[in-house]
Structure formats: structure tokens, C-alpha cells
Residue frames relative to the residue before (quaternion, step in Angstrom):
aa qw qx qy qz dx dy dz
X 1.0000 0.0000 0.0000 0.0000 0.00 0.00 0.00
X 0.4854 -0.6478 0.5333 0.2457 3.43 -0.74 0.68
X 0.2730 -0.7191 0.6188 0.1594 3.31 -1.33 1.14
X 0.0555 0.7694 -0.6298 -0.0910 3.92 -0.93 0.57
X 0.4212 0.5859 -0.5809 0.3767 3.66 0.95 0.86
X 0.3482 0.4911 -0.7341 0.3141 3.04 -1.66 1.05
X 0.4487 -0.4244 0.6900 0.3776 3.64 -2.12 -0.29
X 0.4282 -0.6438 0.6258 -0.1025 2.72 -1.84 1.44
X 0.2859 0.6081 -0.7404 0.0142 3.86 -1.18 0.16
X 0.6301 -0.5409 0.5310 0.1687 2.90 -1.79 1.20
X 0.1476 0.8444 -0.5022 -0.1137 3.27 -1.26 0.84
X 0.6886 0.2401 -0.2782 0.6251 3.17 1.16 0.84
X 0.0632 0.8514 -0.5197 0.0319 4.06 -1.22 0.32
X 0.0652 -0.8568 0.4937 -0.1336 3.17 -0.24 1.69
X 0.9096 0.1043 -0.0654 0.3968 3.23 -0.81 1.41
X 0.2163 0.7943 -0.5317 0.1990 3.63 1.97 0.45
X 0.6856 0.4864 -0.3800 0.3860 3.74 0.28 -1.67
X 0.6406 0.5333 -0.3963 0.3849 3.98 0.60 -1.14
X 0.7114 0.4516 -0.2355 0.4842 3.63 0.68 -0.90
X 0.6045 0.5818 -0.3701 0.3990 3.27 0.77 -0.19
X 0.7485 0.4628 -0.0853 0.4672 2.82 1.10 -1.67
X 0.4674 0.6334 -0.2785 0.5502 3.51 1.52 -0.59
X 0.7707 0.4317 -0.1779 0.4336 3.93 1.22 -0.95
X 0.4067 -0.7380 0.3343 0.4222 3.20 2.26 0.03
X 0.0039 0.7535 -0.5743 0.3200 3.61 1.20 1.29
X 0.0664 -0.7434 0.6056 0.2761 3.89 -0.56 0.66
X 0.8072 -0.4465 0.1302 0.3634 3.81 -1.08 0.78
X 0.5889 0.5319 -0.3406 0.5043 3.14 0.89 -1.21
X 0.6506 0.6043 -0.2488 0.3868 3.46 0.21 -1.31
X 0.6762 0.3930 -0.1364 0.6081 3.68 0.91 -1.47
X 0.5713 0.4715 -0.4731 0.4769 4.17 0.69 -0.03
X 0.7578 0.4583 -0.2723 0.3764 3.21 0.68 -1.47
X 0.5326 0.6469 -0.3082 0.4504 3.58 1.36 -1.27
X 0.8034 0.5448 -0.0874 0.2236 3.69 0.72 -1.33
X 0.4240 0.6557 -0.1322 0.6106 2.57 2.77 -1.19
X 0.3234 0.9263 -0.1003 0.1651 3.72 0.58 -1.34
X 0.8340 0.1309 0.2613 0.4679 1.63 -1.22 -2.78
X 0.7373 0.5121 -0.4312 0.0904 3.47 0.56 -0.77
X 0.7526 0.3689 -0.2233 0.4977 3.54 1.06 1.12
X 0.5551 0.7309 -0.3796 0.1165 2.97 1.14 0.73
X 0.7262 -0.4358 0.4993 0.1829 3.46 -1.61 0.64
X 0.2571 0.6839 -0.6435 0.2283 3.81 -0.06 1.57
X 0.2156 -0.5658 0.7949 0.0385 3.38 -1.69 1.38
X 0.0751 0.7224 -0.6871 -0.0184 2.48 -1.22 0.87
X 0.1831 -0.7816 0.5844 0.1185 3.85 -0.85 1.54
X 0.2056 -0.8444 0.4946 0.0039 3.62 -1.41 0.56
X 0.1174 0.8199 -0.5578 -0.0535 3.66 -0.31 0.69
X 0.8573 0.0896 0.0689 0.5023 3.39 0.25 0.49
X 0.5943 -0.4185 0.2948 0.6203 3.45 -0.12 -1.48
X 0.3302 0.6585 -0.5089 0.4454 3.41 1.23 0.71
X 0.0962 0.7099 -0.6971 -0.0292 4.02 -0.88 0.55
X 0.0080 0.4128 -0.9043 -0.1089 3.61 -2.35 0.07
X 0.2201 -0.5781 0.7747 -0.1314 2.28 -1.64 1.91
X 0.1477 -0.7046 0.6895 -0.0796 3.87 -1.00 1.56
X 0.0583 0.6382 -0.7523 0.1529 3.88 -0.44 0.96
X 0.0184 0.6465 -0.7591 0.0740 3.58 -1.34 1.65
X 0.0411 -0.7930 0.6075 -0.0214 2.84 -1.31 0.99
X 0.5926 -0.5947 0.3281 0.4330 4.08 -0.32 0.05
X 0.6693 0.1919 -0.3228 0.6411 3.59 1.30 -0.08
X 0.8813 -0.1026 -0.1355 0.4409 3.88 -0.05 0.29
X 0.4859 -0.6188 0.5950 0.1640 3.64 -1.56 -0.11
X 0.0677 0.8323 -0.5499 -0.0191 3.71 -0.71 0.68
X 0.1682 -0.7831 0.5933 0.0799 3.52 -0.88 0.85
X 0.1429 0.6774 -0.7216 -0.0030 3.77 -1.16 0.72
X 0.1948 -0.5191 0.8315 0.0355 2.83 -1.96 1.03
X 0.1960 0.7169 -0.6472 0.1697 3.38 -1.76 1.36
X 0.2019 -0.7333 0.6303 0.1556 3.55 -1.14 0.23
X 0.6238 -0.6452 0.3444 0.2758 3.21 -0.91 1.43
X 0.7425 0.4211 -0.1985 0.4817 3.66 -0.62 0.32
X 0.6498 0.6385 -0.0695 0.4065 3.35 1.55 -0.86
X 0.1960 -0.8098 0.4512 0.3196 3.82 -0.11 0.68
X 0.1095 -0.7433 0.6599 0.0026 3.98 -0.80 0.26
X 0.4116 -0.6065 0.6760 0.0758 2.90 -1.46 0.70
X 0.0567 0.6421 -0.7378 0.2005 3.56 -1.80 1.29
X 0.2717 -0.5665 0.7174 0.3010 3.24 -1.87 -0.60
X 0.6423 -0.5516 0.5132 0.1407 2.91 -2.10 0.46
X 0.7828 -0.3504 0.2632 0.4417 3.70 -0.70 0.51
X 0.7455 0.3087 -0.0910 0.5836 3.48 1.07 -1.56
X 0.6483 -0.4779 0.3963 0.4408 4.02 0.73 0.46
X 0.6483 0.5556 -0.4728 0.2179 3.74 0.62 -0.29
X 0.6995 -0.5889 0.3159 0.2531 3.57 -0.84 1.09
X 0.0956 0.9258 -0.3652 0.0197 3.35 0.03 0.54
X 0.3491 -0.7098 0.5108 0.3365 4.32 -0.43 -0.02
X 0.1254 0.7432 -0.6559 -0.0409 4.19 -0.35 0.17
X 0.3016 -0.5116 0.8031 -0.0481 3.16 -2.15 1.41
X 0.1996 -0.7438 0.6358 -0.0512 3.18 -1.36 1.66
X 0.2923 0.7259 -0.6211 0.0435 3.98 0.00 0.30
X 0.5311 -0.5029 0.5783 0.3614 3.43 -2.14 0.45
X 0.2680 -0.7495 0.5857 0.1527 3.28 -1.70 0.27
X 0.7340 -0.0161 0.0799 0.6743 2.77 1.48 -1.14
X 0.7196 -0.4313 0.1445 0.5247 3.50 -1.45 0.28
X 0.8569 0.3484 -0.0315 0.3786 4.04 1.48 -0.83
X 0.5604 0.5332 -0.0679 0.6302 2.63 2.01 0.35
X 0.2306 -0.8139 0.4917 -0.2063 2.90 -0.15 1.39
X 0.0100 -0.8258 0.5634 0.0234 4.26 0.18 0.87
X 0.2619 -0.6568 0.6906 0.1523 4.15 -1.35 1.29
X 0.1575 0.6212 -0.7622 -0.0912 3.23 -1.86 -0.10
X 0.1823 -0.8270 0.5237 -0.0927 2.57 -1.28 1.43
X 0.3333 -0.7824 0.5149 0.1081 3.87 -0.26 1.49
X 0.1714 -0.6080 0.6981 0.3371 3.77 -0.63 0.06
X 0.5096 -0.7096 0.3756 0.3094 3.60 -1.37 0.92
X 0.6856 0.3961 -0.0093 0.6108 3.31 1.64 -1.41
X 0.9047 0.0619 0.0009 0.4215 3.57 -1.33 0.52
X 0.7330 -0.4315 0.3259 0.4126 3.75 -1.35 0.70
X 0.2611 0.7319 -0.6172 0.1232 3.74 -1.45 0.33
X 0.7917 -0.3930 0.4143 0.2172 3.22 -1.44 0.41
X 0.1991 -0.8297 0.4355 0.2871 4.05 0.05 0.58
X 0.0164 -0.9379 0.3159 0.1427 3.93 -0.02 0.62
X 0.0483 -0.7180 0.6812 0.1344 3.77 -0.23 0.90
X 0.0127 -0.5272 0.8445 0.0933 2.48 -2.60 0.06
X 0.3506 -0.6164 0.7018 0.0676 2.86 -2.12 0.54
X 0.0154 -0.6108 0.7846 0.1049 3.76 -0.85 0.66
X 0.0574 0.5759 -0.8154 0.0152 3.76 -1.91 0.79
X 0.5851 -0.5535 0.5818 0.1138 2.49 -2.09 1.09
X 0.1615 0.7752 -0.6107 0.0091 4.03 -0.11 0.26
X 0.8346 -0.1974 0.0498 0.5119 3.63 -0.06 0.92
X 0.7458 -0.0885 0.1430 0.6446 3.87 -0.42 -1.40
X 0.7175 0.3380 -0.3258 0.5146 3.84 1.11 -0.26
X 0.3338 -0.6284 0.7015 -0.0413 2.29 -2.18 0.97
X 0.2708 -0.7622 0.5766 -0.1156 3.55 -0.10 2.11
X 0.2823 0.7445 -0.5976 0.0941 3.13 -1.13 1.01
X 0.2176 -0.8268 0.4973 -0.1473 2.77 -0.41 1.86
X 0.2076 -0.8801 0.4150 -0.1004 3.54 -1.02 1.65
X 0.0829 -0.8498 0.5157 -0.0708 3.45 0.17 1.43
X 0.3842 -0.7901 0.4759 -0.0402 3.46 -1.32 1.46
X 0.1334 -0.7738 0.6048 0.1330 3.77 0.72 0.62
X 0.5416 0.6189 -0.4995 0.2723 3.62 -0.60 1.32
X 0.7823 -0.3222 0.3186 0.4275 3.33 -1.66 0.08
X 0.8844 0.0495 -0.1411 0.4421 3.53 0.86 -1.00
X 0.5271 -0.6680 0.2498 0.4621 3.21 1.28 1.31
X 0.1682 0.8233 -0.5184 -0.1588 3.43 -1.56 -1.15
X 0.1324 0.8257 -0.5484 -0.0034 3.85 0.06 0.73
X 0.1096 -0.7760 0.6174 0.0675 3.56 -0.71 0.90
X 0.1918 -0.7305 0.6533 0.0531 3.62 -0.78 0.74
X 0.0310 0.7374 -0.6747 0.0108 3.82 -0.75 1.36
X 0.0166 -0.7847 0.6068 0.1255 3.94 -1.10 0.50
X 0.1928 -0.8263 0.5287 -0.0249 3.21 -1.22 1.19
X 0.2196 -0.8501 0.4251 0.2200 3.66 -0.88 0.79
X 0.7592 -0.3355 0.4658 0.3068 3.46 -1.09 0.02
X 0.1824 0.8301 -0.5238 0.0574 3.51 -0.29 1.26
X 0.6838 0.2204 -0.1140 0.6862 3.59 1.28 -0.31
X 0.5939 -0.5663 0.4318 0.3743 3.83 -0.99 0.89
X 0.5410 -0.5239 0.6295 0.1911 3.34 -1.28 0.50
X 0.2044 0.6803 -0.6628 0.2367 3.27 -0.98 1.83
X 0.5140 -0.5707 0.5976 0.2301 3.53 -1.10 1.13
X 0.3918 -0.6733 0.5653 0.2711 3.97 -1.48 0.64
């Protein structure tokens, strides 16, 4: 089983503001969202198919607890309310969908993969004006299982 626990920092981001905006992000919201993100700080701990996801950023902090295969509740970037499905695709690769809970929206997946010391995660927007953003992170603290 692949191990994706460790601390993360982003070193590269392609195409955040499009995806945002592609998710119907209103501007302000997608400035502040874009500021942010561009550095943020994700632990991520593993036991199995059990995960806590920790995303810090400079204007907030999210925490998810989830078991692959398993639906869970969260929110979206902008606070809307939302349902997410973890499953494995492959041995490093891991695939999200994400339902909004209330009212019309964009359908959003993602994919985190393991590709050596990085960790790719790559966000696709099922809409009118598409949107795929592609963020890569390295390895800052050894990989250890909780």
C-alpha cells in the first residue's frame, strides 16, 4: 500500500485562478483563495486507508478525517457545503469527487499521486467552462504511517 504521510510544500501551480473560477469562485474570493494557497503547508497522516488531511495556509487551516471508499462531509474553498468519495485507482493514486450538498454547481474531482518524493494533485471541473489545475508538492519530513 502506498504511504502518502509526511509534510508537504508546494512547488509548482498551474492554472489555480482558472479552476477556481471554472467552480464559480466570485473574484474577490479567487484573489484571496490564490494569495493563500500559494504556499501551503499539508500533513498528511496514514494508517491504512484511514487519512487526516492538514492544509495551512496564511488566511485559514483545514482538517479532514476519512476512509477511502467512504463518503464524508467538508466544504469547498468558498465555505459551500459539500459530500466527498475517496477511492484508489491505482497503486499511487488515489481519485476525489466532490457533490455540492445544496443548490446547482460544477461537479469536482481530483486525484492526489504519489510520483517519487512528489505528491501531484491534479483538479478537474465538469463544467460549461471546464478547468484543470495541476499543483506539485515535495517531501519535507520523512514519511511515517499514524
Amino acid at each position: 500500500m502506498p504511504n502518502f504521510a509526511g509534510t508537504w510544500k508546494m512547488k509548482k501551480s498551474e492554472n489555480f485562478d482558472e479552476l477556481l473560477k471554472a467552480l464559480g469562485v466570485n473574484t474577490m474570493l479567487r484573489k484571496v483563495a490564490v494569495a493563500a494557497a500559494s504556499n501551503p503547508h499539508v500533513e498528511i497522516r496514514q494508517d491504512g486507508d484511514k487519512f487526516y488531511i492538514k492544509t495551512s495556509t496564511t488566511v485559514r487551516t483545514t482538517e479532514i478525517n476519512f476512509h477511502i471508499g467512504e463518503e464524508y462531509d467538508e466544504e469547498t474553498v468558498d465555505g459551500r457545503k459539500c459530500k466527498s468519495l475517496a477511492t484508489w485507482i491505482s497503486e499511487n493514486k488515489k481519485h476525489w469527487k466532490q457533490t455540492l450538498v445544496d443548490g446547482d454547481g460544477p461537479q469536482n474531482f481530483w486525484t492526489r499521486e504519489l510520483n517519487g518524493d512528489e505528491l501531484i494533485l491534479m483538479n478537474h471541473v465538469h463544467s460549461a467552462e471546464g478547468g484543470v489545475s495541476i499543483r506539485t508538492f515535495m517531501i519535507t519530513v520523512n514519511r511515517k504511517s499514524i
